[in-house]
LUMVOPA-568749 format. One record per residue (C-alpha): x, y, z; residue number from 0; residue in three letters. Coordinates in pm, whole numbers. Layout:
<nodes>
{X:X, Y:Y, Z:Z, nr:NUM, rest:ALA};
...
</nodes>
This chain:
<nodes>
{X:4153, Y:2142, Z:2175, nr:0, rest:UNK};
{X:4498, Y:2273, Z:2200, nr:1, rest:UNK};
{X:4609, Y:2556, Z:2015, nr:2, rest:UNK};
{X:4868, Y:2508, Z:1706, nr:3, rest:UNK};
{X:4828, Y:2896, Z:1598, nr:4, rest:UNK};
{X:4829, Y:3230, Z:1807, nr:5, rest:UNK};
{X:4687, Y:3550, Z:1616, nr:6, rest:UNK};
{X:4732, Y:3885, Z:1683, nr:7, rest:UNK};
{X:4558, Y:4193, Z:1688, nr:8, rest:UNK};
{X:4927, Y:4368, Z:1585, nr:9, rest:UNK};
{X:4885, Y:4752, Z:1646, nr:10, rest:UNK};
{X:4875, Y:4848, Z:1968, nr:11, rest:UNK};
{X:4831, Y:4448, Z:2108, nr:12, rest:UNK};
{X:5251, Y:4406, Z:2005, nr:13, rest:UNK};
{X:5332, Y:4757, Z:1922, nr:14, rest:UNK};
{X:5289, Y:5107, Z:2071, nr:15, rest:UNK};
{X:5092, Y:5248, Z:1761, nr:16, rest:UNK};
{X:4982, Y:5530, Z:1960, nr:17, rest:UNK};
{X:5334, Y:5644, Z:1989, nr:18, rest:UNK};
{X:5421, Y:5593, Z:1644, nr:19, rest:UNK};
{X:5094, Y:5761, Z:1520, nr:20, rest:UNK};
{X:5171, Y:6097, Z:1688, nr:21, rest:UNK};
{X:5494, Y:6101, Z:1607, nr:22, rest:UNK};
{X:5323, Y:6052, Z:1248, nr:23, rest:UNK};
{X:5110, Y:6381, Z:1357, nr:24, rest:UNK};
{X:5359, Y:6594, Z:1502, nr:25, rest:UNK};
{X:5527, Y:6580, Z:1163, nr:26, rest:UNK};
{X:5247, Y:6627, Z:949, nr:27, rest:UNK};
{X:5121, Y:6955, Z:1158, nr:28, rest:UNK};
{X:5477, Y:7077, Z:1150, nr:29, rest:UNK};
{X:5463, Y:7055, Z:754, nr:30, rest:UNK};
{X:5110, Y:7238, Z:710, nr:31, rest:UNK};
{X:5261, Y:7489, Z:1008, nr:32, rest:UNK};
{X:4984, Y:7397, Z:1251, nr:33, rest:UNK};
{X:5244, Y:7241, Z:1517, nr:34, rest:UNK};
{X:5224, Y:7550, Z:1770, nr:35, rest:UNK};
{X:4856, Y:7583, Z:1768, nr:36, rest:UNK};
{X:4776, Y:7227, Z:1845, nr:37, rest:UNK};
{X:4838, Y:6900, Z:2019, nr:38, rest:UNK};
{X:4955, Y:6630, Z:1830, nr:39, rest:UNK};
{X:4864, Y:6371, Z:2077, nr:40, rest:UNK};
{X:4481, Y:6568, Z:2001, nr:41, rest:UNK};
{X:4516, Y:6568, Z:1653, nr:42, rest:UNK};
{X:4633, Y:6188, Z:1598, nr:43, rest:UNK};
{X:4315, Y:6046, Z:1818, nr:44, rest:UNK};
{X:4076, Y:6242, Z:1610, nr:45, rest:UNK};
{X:4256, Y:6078, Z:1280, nr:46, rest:UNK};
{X:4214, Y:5799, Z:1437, nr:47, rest:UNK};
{X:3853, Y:5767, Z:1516, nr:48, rest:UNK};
{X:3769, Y:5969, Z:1186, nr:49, rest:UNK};
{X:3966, Y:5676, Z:998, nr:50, rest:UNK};
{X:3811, Y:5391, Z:1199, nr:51, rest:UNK};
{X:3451, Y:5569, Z:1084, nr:52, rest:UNK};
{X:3565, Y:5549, Z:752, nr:53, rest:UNK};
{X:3605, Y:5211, Z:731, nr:54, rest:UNK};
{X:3329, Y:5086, Z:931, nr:55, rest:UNK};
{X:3122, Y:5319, Z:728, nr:56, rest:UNK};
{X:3159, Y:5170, Z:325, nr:57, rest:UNK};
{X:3277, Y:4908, Z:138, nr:58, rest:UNK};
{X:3621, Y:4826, Z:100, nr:59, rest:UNK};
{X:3922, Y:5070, Z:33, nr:60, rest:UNK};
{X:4267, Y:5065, Z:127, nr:61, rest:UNK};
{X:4359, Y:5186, Z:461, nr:62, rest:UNK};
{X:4571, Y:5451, Z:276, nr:63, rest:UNK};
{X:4273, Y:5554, Z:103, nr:64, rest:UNK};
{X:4065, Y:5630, Z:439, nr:65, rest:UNK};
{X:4339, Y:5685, Z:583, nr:66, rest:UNK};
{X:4393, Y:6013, Z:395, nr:67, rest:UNK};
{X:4028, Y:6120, Z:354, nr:68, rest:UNK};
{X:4070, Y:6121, Z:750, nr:69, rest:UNK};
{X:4348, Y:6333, Z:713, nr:70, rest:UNK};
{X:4207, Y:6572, Z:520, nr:71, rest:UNK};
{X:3909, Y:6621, Z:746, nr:72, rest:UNK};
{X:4072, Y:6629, Z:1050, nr:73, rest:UNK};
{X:4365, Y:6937, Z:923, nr:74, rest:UNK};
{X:4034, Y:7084, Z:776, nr:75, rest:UNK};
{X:3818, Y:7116, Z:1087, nr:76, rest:UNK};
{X:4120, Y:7238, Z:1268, nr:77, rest:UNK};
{X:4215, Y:7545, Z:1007, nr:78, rest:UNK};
{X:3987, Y:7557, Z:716, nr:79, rest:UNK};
{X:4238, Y:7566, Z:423, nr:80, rest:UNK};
{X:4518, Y:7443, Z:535, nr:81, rest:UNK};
{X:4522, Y:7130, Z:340, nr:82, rest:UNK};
{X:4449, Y:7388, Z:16, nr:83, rest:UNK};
{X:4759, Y:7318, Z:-215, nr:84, rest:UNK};
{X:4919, Y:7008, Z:-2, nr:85, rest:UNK};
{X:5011, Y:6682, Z:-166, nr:86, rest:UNK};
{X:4754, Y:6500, Z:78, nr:87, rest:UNK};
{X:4886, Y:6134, Z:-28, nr:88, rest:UNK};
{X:5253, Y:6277, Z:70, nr:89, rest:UNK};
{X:5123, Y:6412, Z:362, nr:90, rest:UNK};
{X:4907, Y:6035, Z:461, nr:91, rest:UNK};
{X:5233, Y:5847, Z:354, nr:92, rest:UNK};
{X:5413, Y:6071, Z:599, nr:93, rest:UNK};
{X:5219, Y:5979, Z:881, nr:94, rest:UNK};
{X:5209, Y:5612, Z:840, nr:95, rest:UNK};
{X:5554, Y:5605, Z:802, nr:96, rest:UNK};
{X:5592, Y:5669, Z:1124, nr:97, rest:UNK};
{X:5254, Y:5486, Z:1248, nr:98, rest:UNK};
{X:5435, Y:5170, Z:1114, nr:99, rest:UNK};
{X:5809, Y:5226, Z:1188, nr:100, rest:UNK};
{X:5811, Y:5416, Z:1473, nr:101, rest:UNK};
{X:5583, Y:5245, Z:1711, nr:102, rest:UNK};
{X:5827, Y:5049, Z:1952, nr:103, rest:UNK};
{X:5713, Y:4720, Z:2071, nr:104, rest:UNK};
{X:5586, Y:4618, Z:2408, nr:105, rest:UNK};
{X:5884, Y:4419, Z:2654, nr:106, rest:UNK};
{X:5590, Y:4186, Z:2721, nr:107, rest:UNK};
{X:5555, Y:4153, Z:2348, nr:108, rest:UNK};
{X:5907, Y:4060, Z:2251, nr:109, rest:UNK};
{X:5921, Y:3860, Z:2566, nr:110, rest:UNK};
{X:5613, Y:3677, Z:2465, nr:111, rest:UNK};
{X:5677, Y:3605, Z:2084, nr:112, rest:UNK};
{X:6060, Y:3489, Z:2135, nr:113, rest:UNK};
{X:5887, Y:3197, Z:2351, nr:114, rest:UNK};
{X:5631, Y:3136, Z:2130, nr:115, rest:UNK};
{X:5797, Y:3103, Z:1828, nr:116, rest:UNK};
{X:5895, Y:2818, Z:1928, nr:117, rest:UNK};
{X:5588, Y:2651, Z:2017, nr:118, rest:UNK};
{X:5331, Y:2783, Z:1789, nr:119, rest:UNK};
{X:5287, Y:2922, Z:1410, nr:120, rest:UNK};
{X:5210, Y:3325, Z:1477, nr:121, rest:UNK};
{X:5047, Y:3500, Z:1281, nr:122, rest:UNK};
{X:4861, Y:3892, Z:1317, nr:123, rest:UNK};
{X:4504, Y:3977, Z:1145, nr:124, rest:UNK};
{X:4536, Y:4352, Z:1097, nr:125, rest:UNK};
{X:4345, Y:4611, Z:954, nr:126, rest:UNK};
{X:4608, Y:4725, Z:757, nr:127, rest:UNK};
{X:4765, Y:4754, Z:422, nr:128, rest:UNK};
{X:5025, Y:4472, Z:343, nr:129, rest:UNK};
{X:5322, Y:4623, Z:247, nr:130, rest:UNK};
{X:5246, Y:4929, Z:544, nr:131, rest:UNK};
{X:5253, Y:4604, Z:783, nr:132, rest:UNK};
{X:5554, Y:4475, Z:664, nr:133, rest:UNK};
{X:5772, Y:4792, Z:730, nr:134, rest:UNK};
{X:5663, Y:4745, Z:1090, nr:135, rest:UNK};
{X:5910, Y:4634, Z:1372, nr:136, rest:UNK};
{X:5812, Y:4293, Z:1456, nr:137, rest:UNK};
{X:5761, Y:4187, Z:1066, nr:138, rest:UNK};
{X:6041, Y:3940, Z:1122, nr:139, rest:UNK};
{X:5855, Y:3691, Z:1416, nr:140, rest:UNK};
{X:5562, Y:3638, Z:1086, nr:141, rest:UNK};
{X:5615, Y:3408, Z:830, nr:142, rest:UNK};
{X:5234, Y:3456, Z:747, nr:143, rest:UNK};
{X:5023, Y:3767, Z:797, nr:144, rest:UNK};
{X:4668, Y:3834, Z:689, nr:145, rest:UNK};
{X:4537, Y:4208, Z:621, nr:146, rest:UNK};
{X:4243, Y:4387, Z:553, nr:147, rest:UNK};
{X:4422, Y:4416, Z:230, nr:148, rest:UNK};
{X:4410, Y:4058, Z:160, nr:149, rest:UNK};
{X:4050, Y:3980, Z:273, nr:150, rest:UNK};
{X:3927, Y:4311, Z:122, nr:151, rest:UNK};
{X:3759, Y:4377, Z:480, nr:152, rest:UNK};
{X:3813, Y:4536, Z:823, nr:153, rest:UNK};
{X:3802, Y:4378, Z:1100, nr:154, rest:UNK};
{X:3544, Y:4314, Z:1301, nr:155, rest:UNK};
{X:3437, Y:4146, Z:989, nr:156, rest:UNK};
{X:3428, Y:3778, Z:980, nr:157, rest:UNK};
{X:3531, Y:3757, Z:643, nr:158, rest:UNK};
{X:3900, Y:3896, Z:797, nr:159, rest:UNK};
{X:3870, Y:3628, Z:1016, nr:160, rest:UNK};
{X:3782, Y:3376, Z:771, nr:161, rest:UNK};
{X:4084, Y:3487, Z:567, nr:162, rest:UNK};
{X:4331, Y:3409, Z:832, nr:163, rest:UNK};
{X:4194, Y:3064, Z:934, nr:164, rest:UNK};
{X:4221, Y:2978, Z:552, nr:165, rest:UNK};
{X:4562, Y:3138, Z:507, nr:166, rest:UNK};
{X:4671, Y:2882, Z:831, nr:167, rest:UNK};
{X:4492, Y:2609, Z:716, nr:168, rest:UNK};
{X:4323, Y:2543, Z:1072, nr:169, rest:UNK};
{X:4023, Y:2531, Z:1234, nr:170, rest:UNK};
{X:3861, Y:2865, Z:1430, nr:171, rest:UNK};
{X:3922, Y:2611, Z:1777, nr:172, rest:UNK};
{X:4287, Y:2565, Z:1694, nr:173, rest:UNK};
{X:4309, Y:2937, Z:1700, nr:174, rest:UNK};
{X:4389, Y:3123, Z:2003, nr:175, rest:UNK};
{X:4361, Y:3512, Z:1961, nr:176, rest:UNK};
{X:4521, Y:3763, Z:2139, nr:177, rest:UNK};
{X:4416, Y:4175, Z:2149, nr:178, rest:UNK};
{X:4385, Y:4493, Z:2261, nr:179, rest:UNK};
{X:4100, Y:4541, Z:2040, nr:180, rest:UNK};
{X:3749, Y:4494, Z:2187, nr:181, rest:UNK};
{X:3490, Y:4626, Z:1894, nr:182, rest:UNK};
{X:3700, Y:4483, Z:1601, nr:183, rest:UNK};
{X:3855, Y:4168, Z:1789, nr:184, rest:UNK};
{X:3618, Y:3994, Z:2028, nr:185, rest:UNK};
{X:3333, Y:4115, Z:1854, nr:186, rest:UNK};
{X:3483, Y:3945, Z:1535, nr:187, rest:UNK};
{X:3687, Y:3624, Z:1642, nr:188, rest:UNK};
{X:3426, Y:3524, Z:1933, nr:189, rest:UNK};
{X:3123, Y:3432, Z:1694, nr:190, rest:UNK};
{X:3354, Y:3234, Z:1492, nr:191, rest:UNK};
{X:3490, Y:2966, Z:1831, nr:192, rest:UNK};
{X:3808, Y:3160, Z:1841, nr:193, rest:UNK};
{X:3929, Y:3180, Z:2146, nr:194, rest:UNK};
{X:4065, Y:3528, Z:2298, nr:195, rest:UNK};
{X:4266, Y:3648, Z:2531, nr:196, rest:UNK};
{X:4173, Y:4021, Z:2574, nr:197, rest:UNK};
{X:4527, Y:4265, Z:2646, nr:198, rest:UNK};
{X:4362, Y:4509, Z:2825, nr:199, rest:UNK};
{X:4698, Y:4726, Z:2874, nr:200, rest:UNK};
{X:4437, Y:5073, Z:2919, nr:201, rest:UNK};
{X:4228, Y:4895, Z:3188, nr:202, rest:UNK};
{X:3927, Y:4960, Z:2997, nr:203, rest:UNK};
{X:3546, Y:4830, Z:3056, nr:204, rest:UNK};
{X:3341, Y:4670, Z:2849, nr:205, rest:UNK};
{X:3033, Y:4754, Z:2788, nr:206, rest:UNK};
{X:2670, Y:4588, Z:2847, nr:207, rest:UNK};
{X:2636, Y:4401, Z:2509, nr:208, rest:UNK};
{X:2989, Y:4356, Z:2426, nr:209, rest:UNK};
{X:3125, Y:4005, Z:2374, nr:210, rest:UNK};
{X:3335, Y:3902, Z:2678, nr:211, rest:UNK};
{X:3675, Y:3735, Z:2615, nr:212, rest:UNK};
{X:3798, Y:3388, Z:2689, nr:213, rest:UNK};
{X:4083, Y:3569, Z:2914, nr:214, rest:UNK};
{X:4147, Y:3904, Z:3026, nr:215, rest:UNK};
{X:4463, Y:4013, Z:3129, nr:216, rest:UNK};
{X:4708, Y:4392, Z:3151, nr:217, rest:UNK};
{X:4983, Y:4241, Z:2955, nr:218, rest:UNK};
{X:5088, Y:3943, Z:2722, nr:219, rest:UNK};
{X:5274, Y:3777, Z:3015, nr:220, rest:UNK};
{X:5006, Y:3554, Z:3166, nr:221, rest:UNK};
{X:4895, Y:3422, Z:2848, nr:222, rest:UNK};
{X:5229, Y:3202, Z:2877, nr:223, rest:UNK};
{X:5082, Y:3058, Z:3144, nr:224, rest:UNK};
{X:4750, Y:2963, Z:3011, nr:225, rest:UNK};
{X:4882, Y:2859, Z:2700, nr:226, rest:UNK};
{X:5088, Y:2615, Z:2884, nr:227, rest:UNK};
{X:4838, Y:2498, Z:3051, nr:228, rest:UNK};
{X:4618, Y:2373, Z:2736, nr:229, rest:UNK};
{X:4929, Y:2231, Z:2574, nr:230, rest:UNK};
{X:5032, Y:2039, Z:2823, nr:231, rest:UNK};
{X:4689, Y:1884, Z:2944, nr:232, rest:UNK};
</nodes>
């Protein structure tokens, strides 16, 4: 079957969210005066996984939501009190600010979507707030976007998933899915006959029982090439 839509796994697949994110940090610890003690780059991975636990770990709420909870617990366990008196939604919204508008894109990635643009609908499936997504920097390449937001689940999810084919109006083996993600996006598309191309710009492993991708490559750049390939058959 050849493919009439790619998806995305957005943040970090198309954009640097790592950069962005401790940017985000860097800021916040600088407000609650923590910035000489500790290391951003520290800080922002153990939001990060304490946000991912979050939620993995109940039923739906925004990413904000978690998002902040996170926040609190991670200032917390580094300096107990220092989130006493702080506007903690002021202090989330000032990190994803810059988790969304400051992580630059990948070359490979505008490289990639400014030829496929033209041959395919794009579309990402993030686990992200809506209007968070749309402040990002490659908004403009998506007419169409589906978010945890909008399926009121997280990826790895099918119901995510499910959302996007639906919003697209295709079938999971029209799909072809592309991601850094290995938990939330093969685990999640693979089940479902999507097709994936794993992005594997950390060279990472995969473990024992994970779900192997269709395709495995470092950057978006030989996915052209496949893609061509199936079109053209």
């Amino acid at each position: 079957m050849k493919p009439k839509a790619l998806t995305f796994d957005y943040f970090g697949t198309l954009v640097d969210v790592t950069t962005g994110g401790i940017r985000g940090m860097e800021a916040v610890l600088q407000h609650v005066g923590l910035a000489s003690a500790h290391s951003a780059t520290d800080v922002y991975h153990d939001w990060d996984k304490r946000t991912v636990q979050g939620y993995r770990s109940s039923a739906y709420r925004r990413y904000r939501d978690v998002a902040q909870d996170a926040l609190t617990n991670c200032l917390e366990a580094l300096t107990k009190g220092s989130t006493d008196g702080e506007d903690m939604a002021a202090l989330t919204e000032l990190l994803l600010t810059h988790l969304v508008e400051s992580s630059p894109p990948f070359d490979d990635a505008v490289a990639f979507l400014d030829w496929a643009r033209d041959e395919f609908v794009l579309m990402p499936i993030t686990n992200m707030d809506t209007d968070l997504w749309r402040r990002s920097r490659l908004a403009d390449y998506f007419p169409q976007v589906t978010t945890a937001e909008m399926a009121r689940a997280y990826k790895p999810s099918e119901t995510i998933f499910k959302t996007g084919l639906a919003t697209l109006g295709l079938r999971a083996d029209e799909i072809f899915h592309c991601s850094i993600g290995t938990w939330a996006d093969i685990d999640g598309a693979k089940p479902l006959g999507i097709k994936v191309a794993w992005i594997n710009r950390g060279a990472e492993q995969l473990g024992d029982f994970q779900a192997r991708p269709d395709y495995e490559f470092a950057t978006l750049e030989p996915v052209r090439g496949v893609l061509e390939h199936l079109i053209n058959r």
